[in-house]
N, C-alpha and C positions, 0 to 999 in steps of 0.2 A: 196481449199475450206475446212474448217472448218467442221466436222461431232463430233458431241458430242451425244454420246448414252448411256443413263440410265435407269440401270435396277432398280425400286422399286415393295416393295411387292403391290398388288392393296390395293385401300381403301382411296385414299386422292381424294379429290372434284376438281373439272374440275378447280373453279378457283385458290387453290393451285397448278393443275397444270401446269397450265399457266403462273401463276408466278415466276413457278420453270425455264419454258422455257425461258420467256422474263430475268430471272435472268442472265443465263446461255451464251445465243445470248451477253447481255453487257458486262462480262468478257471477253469472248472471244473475240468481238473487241477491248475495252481498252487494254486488255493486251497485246494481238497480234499487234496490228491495222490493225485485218483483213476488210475487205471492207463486211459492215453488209449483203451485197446481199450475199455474197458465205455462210454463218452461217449456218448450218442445225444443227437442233436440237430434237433426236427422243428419247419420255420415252417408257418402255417398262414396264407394269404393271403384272406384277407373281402373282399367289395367293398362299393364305400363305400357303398351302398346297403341292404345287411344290418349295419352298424352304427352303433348313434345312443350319443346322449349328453343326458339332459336333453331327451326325446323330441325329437328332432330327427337324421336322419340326417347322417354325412358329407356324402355327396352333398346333401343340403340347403344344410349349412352352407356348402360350397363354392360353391355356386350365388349364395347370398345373399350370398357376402365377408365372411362373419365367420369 
């Protein structure tokens, strides 16, 4: 069975991310040809403040404009 798990920062709308899901589930068969029932597919939304990059958080970078 198929598990595809992704992390983004929060902030995209229900229907981006659903489309991200349904994206994700048809790779994953085509490419595989896994049997679409075993597919699971789980986002996981951070906010921009629990993650950084080059110690500096999102919400930093965002602040600053870079």
């Amino acid at each position: 069975m198929p598990f595809v798990d992704v992390t983004l920062i929060e902030g995209r709308s229900p229907d981006k991310l659903r489309a991200l899901m349904h994206a994700l589930h048809e790779a994953v068969v085509s490419t595989i040809d896994a049997d679409p029932v075993g597919v699971r597919v789980v986002i996981r939304e951070v906010p921009a403040t629990h993650w950084s990059a080059n110690d500096q958080t999102i919400a930093e970078r965002r602040a600053a404009g870079t």
